[in-house]
C-alpha positions in Angstrom: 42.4 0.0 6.7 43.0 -2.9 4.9 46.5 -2.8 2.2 44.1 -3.4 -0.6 42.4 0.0 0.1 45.2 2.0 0.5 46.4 1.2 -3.4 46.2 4.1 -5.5 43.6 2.7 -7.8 40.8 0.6 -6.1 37.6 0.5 -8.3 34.5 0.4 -6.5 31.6 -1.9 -8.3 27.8 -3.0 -7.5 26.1 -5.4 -9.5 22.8 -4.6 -10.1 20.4 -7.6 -10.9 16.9 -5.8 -10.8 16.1 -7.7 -7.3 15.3 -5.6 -4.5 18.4 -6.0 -2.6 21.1 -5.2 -4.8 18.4 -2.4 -5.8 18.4 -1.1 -1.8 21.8 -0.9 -1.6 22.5 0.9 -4.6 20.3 3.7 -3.2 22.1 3.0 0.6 25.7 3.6 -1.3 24.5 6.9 -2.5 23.0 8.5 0.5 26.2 6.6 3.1 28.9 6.4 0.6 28.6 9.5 -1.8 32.1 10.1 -2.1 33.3 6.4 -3.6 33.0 6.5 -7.5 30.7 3.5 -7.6 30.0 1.6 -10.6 27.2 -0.1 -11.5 27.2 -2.7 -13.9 24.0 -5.1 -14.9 25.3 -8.3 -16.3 22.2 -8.8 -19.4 21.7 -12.6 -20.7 19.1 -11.3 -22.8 16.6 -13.5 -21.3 15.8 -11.4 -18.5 12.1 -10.4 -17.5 10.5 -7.3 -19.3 10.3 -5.5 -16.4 13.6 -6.0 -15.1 14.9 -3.8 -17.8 12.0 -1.2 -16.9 12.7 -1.0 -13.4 16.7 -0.4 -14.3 16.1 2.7 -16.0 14.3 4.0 -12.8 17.4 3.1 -10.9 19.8 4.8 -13.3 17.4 7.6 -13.3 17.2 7.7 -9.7 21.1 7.7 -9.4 22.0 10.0 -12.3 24.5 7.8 -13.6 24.8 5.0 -16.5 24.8 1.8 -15.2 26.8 -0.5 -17.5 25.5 -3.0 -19.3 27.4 -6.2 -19.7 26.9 -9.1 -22.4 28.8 -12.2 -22.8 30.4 -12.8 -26.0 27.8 -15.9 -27.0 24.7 -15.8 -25.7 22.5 -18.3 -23.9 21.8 -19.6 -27.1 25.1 -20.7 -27.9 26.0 -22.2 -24.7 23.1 -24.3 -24.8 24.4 -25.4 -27.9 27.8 -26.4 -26.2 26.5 -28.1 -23.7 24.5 -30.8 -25.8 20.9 -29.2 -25.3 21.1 -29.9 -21.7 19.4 -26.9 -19.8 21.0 -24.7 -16.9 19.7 -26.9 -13.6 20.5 -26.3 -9.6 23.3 -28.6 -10.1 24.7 -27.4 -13.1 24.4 -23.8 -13.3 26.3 -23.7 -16.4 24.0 -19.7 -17.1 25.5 -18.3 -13.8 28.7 -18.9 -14.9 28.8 -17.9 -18.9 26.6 -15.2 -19.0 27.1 -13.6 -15.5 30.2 -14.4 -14.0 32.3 -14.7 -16.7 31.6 -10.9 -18.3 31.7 -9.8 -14.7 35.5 -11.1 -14.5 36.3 -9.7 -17.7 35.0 -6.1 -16.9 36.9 -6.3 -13.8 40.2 -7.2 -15.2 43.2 -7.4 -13.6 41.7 -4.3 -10.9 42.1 -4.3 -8.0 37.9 -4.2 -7.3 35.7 -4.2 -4.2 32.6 -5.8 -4.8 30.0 -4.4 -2.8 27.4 -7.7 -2.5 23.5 -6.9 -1.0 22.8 -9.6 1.6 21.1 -7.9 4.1 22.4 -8.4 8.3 19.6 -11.1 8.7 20.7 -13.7 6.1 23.4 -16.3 6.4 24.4 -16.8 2.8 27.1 -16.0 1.3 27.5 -14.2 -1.8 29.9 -14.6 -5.5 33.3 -14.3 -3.8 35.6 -14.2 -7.1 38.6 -16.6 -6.3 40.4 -14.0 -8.2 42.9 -12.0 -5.8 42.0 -8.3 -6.8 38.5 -9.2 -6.1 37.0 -8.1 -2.7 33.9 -8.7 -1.6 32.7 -6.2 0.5 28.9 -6.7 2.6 27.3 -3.1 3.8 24.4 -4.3 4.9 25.8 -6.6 7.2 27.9 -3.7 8.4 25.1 -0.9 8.9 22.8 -3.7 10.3 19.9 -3.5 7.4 17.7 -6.1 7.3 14.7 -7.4 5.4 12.5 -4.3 6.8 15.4 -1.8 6.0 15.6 -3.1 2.9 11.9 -2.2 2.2 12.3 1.4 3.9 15.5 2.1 1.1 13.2 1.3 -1.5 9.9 3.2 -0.7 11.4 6.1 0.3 14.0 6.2 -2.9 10.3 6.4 -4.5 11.3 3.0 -7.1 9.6 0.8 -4.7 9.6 -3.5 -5.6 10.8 -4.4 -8.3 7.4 -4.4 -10.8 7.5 -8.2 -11.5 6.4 -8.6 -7.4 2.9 -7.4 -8.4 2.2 -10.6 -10.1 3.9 -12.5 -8.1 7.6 -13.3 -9.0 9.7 -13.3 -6.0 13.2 -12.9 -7.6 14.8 -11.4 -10.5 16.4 -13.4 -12.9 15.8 -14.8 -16.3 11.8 -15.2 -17.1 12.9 -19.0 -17.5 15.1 -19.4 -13.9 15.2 -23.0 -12.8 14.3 -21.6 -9.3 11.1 -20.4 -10.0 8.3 -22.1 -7.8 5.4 -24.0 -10.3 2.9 -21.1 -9.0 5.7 -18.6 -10.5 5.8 -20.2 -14.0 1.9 -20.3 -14.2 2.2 -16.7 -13.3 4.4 -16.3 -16.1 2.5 -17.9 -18.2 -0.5 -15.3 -17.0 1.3 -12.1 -17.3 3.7 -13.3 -20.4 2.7 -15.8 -22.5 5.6 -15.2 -24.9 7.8 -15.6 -22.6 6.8 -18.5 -21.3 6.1 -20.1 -24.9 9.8 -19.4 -25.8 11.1 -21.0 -22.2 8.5 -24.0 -23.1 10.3 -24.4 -26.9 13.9 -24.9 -25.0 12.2 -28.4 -23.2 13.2 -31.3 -25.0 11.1 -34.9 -24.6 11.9 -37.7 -25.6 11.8 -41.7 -24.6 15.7 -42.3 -24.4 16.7 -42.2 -21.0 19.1 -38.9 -20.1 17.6 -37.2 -23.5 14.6 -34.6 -22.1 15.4 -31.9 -20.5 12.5 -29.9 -18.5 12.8 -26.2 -16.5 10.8 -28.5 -13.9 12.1 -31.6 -12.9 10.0 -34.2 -13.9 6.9 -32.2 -15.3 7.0 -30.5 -19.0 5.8 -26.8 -18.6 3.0 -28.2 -21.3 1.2 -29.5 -18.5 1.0 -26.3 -16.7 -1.5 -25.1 -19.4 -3.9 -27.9 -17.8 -6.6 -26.0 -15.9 -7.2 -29.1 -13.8 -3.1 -29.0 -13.1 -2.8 -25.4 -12.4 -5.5 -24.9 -9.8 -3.8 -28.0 -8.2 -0.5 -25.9 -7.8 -1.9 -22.5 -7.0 -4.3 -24.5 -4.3 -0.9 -26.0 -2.3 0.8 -23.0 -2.6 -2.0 -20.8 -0.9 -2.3 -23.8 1.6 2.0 -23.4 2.2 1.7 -19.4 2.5 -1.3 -19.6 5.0 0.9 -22.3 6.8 3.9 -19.7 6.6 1.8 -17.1 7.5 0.9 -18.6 10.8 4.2 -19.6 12.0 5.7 -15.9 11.5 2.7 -14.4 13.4 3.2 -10.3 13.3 4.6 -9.6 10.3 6.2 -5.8 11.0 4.2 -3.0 9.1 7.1 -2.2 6.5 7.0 -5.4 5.5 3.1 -5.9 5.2 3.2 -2.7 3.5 5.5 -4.0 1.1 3.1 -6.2 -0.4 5.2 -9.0 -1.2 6.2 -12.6 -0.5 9.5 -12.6 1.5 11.6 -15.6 0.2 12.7 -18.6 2.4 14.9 -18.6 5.3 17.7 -20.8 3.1 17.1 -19.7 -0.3 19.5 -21.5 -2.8 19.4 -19.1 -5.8 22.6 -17.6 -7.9 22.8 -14.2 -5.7 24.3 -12.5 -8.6 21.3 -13.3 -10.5 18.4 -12.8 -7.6 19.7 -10.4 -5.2 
């Protein structure tokens, strides 16, 4: 047992984001780990998808305990504000930071914490590792060897199932306006929430002076996803790339079929504390 175990107060904390992983191994702590005094904290920006908060209360049902709710002191808002009108990109993740990480760290304190982080035994990646020194990142997945499939099991036999948003076809959790959202997930956004995607659209900014607009897509105003002729462009390629996809992974195993949703790429790049 490591020293920072053995200290007299060690809190024990899971952050939730309303993806299917961190989901799973919520419902893995309680059945494998029923004696730690878990917390479960949800780190809100406000911007999240509808049914994110809807599938939450399920999982705080399901584990009979508040999970906490988090908010940063200014809101997305505000730090959009601060940083000139540019908007949060894959190489400036400016969100992650003040609205996730940053109320995450305060919570925490100066505890000594382990972080229990959901990537499963299959994936590489590596998760929020807070370069503060009470902060422990802790992986039991990777220790009871759950993978994608066992992932699904947790989840259908808990009874919550996928995350809702999977039914029309967002892959991750997240904000509705995430900058890693596919083109075929925004025009499903725009589909299933129309309000939601109006309000991401009113964040772009175009204009002729070079460095001055500021798209969720690079290079293409979500404006022109309301173009018929555009949108059955992008939902053609995209069947074209899961049929392609399809045919490379042969056999998918029954769980996962069963499932009844996309399984995201080998190297995703997402904020984990965001998506898992």
């Amino acid at each position: 047992m490591s020293e920072l175990t053995k200290l007299s107060k060690v809190r024990h904390i899971l952050n939730l984001s309303g993806g299917k992983d961190s989901t799973a191994l919520a419902v893995h702590m309680k059945r494998t780990r029923p004696e730690l005094e878990l917390e479960c904290v949800f780190c809100d920006t406000l911007k999240e998808l509808k049914e994110t908060y809807e599938y939450l209360n399920r999982v705080e049902a399901y584990l009979g305990q508040k999970i906490v709710r988090l908010n940063a002191d200014a809101g997305f808002d505000h730090w959009h504000k601060v940083f000139g009108g540019y908007l949060p990109s894959p190489q400036m993740r400016w969100c992650t930071k003040m609205l996730k990480l940053k109320p995450f760290e305060a919570y925490v304190g100066n505890d000594t914490v382990m972080s229990y982080v959901g990537i499963r035994a299959d994936e590489d990646r590596i998760g929020y590792i807070s370069t503060k020194p009470n902060i422990k990142a802790v992986f039991p997945f990777k220790d009871d060897g759950i993978d994608y499939a066992g992932v699904i099991r947790l989840l259908q036999d808990s009874g919550l199932g996928m995350p809702p948003y999977t039914k029309w076809g967002r892959t991750h959790s997240g904000c509705y306006f995430c900058f890693f959202q596919q083109p075929v997930e925004w025009i499903r956004l725009l589909e299933n929430h129309p309000d939601q995607f109006a309000e991401a659209e009113a964040y772009e900014k175009i204009s002729g002076e070079p460095g001055k607009t500021f798209t969720w897509i690079q290079g293409m105003p979500l404006g022109n996803l309301r173009k018929p002729e555009v949108a059955a462009v992008i939902i053609a390629r995209h069947a074209e790339r899961a049929e392609r996809v399809k045919k490379q992974r042969g056999n998918r195993r029954l769980v996962e079929t069963l499932a009844g949703a996309e399984e995201e790429g080998e190297e995703s790049k997402a904020c984990l504390i965001c998506q898992l």
